[in-house]
N, C-alpha and C positions, 0 to 999 in steps of 0.2 A: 409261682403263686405269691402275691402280694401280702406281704407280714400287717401284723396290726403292731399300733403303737408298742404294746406291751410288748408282743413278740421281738420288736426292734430290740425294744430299753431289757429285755433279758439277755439279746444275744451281747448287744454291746457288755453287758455286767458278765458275762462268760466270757469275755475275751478279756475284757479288763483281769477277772483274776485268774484266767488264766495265764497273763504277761506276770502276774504278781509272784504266779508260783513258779515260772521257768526265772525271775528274778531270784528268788530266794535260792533255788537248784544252784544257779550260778553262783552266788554268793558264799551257799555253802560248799561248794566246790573249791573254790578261791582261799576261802578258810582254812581247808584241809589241808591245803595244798601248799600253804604258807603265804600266800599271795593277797591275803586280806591287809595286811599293812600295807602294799602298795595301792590296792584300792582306797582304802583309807586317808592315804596320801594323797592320792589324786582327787579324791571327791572335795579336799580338804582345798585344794590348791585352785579348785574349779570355783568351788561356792564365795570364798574370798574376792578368787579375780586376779590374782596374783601368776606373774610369768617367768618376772626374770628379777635375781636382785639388785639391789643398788648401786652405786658407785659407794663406796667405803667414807667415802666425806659427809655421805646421807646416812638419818639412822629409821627412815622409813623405806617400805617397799612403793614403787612406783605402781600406780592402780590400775588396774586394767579395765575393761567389761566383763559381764560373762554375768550378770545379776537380772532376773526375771521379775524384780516388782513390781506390782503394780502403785501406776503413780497415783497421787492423792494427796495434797496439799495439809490435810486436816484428818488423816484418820485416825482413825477410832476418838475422835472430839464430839463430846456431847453440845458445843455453844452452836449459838444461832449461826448460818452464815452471814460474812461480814465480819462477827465478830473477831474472829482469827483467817487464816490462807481459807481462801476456796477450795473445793477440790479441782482441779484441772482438767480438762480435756486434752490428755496427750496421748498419740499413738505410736510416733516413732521414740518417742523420750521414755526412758524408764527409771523410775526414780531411786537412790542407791543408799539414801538417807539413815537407811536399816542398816547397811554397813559398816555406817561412821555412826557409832556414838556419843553425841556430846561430854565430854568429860567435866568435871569440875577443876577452873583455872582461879588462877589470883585476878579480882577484879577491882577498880580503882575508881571511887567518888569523886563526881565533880568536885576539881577545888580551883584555884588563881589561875593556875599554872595550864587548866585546860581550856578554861574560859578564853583565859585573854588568846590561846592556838587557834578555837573555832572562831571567834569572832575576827581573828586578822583574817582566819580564811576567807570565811562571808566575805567580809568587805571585798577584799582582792578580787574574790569571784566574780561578786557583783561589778567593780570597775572593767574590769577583763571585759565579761560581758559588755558592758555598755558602750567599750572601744569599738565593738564589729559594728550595734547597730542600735544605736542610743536614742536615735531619735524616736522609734520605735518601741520604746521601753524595753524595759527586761525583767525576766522573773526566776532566782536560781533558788537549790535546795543546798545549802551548806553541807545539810546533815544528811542525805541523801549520796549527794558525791561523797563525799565522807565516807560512807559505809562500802561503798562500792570500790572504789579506788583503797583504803586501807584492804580488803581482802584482797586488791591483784599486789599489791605492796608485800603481803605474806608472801609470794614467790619470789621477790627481787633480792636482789644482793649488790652487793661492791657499789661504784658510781650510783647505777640505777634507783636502789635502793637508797642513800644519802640523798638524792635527788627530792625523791618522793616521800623522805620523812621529812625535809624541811619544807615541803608547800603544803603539805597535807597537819604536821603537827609544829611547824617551830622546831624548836629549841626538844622538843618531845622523842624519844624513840619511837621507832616501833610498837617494841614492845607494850613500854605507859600506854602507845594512842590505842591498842587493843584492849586493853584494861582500861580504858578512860571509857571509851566509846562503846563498850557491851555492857558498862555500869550505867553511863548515861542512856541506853537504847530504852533500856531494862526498868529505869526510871521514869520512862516519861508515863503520866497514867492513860489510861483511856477508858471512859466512862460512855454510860447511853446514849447521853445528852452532847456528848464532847469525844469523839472517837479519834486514838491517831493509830493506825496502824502498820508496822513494818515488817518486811519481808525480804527475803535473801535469797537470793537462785545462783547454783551454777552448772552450768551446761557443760561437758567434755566431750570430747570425740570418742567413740566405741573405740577400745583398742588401743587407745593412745598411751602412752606412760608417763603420767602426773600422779606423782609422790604426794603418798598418803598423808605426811608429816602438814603438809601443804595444806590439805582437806580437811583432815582434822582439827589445825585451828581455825582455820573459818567456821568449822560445827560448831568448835567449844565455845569462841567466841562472838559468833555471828549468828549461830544457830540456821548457817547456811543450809538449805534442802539442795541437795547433790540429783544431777540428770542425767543421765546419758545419754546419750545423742549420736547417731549416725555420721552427719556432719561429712556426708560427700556429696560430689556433686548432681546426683540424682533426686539427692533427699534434703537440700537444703534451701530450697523452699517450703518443703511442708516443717523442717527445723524449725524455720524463721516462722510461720503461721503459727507455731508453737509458741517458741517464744514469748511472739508479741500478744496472745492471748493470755500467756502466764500475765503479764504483763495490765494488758487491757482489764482481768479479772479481779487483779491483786489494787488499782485504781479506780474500780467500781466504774468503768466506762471510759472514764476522765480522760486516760490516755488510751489510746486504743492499740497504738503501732508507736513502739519507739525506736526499730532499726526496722531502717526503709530496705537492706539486703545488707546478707553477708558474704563475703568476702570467701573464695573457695578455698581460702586457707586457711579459715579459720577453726581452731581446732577444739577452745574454751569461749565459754561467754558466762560472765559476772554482774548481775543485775542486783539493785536496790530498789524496791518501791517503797511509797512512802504516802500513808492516803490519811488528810487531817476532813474532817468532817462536823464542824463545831457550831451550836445556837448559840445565839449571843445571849447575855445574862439578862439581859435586858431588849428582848424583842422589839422592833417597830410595830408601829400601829398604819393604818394607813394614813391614816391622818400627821404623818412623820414625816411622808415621801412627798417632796414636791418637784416641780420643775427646776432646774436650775443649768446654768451653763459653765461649760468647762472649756477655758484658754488651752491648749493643745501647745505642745512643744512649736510646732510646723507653723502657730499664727491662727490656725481654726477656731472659729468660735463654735460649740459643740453642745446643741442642747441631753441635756444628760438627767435620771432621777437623782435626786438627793436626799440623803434620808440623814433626818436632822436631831439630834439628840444632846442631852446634857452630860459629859461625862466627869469626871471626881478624880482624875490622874491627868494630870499636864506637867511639858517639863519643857526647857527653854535654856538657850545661851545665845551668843552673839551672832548668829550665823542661822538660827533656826527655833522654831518650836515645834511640839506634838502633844499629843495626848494617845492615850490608852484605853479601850474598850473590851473588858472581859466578855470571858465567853463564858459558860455555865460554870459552876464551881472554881473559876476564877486559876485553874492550872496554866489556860494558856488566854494571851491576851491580842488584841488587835494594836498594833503600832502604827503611825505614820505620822514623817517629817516631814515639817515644811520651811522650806530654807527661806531668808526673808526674799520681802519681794526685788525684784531685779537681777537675783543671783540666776545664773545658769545652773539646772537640775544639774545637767553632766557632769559642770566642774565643781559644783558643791560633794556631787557621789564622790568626786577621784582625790576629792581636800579628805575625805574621811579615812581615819585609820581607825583598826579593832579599839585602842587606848578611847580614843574621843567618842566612839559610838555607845563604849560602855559607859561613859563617864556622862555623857546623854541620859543615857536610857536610867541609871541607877541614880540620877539629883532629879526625883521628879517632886511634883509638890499637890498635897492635898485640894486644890479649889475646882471649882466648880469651872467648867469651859463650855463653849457653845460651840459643838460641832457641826457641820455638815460631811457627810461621808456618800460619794458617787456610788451609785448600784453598780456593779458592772464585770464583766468577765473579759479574762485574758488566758490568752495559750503562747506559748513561747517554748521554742526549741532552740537549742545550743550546743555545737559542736566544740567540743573540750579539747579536741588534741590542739588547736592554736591556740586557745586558753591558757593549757596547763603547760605548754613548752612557753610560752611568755611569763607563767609565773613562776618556772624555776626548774621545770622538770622534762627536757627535750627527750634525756635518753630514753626513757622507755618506749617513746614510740622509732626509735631509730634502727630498721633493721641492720642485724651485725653488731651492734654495740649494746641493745638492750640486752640485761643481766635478769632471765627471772628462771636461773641456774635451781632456785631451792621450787621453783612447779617442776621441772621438768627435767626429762636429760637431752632433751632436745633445745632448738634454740628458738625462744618467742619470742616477740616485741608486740606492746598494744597497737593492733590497725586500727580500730575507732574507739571512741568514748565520747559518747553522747548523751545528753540530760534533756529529757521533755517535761517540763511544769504546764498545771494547770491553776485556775484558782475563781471560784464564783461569790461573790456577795451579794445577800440578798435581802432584806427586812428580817429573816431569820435566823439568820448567821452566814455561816463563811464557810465553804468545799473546797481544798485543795489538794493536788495532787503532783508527784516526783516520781518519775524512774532516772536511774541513771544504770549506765551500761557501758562494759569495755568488751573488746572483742579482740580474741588474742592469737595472735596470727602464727603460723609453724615458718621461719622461714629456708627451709629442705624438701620443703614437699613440691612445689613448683616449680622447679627450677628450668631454666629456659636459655636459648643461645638462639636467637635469628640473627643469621650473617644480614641482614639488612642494609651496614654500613663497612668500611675498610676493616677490612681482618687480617690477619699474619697465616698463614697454612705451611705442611709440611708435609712429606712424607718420611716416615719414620722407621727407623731398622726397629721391629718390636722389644728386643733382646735387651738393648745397650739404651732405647731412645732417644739414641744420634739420629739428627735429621738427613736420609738424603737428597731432600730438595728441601727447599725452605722459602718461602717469597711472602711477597702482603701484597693482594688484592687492593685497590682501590677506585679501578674504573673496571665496567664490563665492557 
């Protein structure tokens, strides 16, 4: 006979306590019996995640899976979305963030010493860039890679690690760039009218062992949201759909897909987004936009909108001028250079160092200038590992040699790092947006021999492994 609703929803409530009270029999059973401290023990060692200890040189336990949360980028947050993480759409990901508590660390004010770090970066970055494909323009996020690369920086050590403090901070530690950079994160404002938003992902493989020590400064610091992830080869496409939704979400569209696939060995992924959404202080009218045309690197002449304004900040040297157009409340501003005429963009970008950019940007002068500024939208993608091995820092991506001994006990090296910008201007102001991402490869898990080409063989006494034949193949 077919039940009704209620009859269903009673039986299931009868079976439910009745599991609750053969749970309790059991427990008090265990109890009696002395064996509730091993339960205890175990329930303790589950809900952690925790397997096996560390090597004695570590003073964290390596972190396991084994955590049920459910993901959610912003919960229990009363603000609008937008204003902080979305909630996500993930199914094979579960988020672990409840596990790591952010702590309270020593955090460190922009001063001289940070400034003039970021802005050599920028520059470099921006030249790097421009070397692969200049004619084309380019468009990087300083502070984006920055955030990204200093958290996989947290697992390096020896070579690796020296490699990647001096492209990422100068003259800086580690250390200072973690306390520079969650002080600066932390600083920037973001208002109604003027939004910049930042966000921190890291994905791990279920199962893997990446040392909590590891994770926990990226929380305190980064205020990274921790994922777990499957990350085999059955499930790493619906990972990667994951992913690049965290991604496409935390961008507000902008970017939609910033790793086009990963790699089956990959075992961690470390994301920065970074979404600026700003009105200008001073709106266009339409009566502001007109036609106008724009000379093109390539010799094109390029009819384009122009939107024409007065602005009150110009600065100027021998080589260039610009000016400066605030955005609402005047926290962040619109820049742009213009090298005099005849120079080449490319080689005026590769003349600039951080000292001159700032020394630019900081002699500006009160008068009055007549701008025209192009409407117009750019998307730019960039692969960072020829990048960052050009500007100082090979090992880490070099399987065998990369050192990122304090993530793991295993041995990683970054397979990709990648940056997608985007950026729109409009009579209204200005949208842009930054992911960057590293994808950090196990290299044990794949391991492979195709005799394909000459090889040495052997037959072997098993005992002693003295060989009794011994020869090298070269022709079949």
């Amino acid at each position: 006979m077919r039940r009704t609703p209620a009859q269903a929803k009673a039986e299931l409530e009868r079976r439910y306590n009745a599991r609750l009270a053969a749970n309790q029999k059991r427990n008090d059973r265990l109890f009696k019996s002395g064996g509730f401290l091993a339960l205890f023990l175990a329930m303790t060692l589950l809900t952690v995640g925790l397997a096996i200890r560390t090597p004695e040189e570590h003073t964290s336990h390596p972190i396991y899976s084994g955590n049920t949360l459910e993901q959610t980028s912003s919960e229990g947050s009363s603000e609008e979305p937008g204003e902080t993480s979305r909630p996500i759409r993930m199914t094979n990901s579960k988020n672990l963030m409840e596990g790591i508590t952010p702590m309270s660390v020593t955090k460190k004010n922009p001063d001289n010493a940070f400034i003039t770090a970021q802005t050599d970066f920028a520059v470099k970055l921006l030249q790097q860039s421009l070397k692969r494909d200049g004619v084309k323009g380019a468009l990087v996020s300083p502070l984006s890679a920055q955030l990204c690369l200093a958290m996989v920086a947290n697992g390096a050590d020896g070579e690796t690690l020296a490699e990647m403090e001096k492209v990422l901070g100068g003259d800086l530690s580690l250390e200072q760039l973690n306390a520079y950079l969650s002080a600066y994160a932390e600083s920037l404002p973001s208002t109604e009218k003027t939004k910049l938003l930042l966000n921190n992902g890291i994905w791990f493989k279920e199962g893997y062992p990446f040392y909590t020590d590891f994770l926990q400064t990226n929380a305190d610091y980064y205020g990274a949201a921790l994922y777990q992830a499957p990350f085999t080869k059955e499930t790493m496409e619906a990972d990667l759909w994951e992913i690049n939704d965290w991604v496409n979400t935390n961008t507000d569209g902008m970017i939609p897909k910033l790793f086009e696939e990963l790699d089956e060995q990959t075992v961690m992924v470390l994301i920065n987004t970074l979404l600026f959404d700003g009105t200008w202080e001073t709106a266009y009218a339409d009566k502001d936009v007109v036609n106008g045309t724009f000379y093109s690197y390539s010799g094109k002449e390029q009819t384009v909108e122009m939107m024409c304004s007065t602005e009150s900040v110009y600065f100027a040297d021998e080589n260039a001028k610009g000016f400066l157009k605030y955005y609402d409340g005047k926290d962040y501003a619109f820049a742009a250079i213009l090298p005099e005429e005849g120079t080449d963009i490319l080689e005026y970008a590769n003349s600039l160092t951080g000292a001159s950019l700032q020394s630019l940007l900081n002699d500006t002068w009160g008068i009055e200038v007549e701008v025209q500024l192009p409407k117009f939208k750019f998307e730019y993608s960039l692969d960072l590992k020829p990048v960052l091995e050009d500007m100082g820092m090979p090992t880490a991506f070099m399987e065998g040699l990369a050192d990122f001994s304090r993530m793991s006990t295993r041995r990683l090296h970054i397979g990709q790092a990648v940056q997608k910008t985007a950026i729109e201007l409009s009579p209204t102001g200005t949208k842009a947006a930054a992911a960057t991402g590293a994808g950090m490869e196990d290299e044990c898990e794949s391991t492979y021999v195709y005799l394909n080409r000459p090889f040495v063989y052997m037959i072997l006494d098993t005992k002693t492994n003295l060989p009794l034949f011994i020869g090298a193949m070269t022709e079949m």
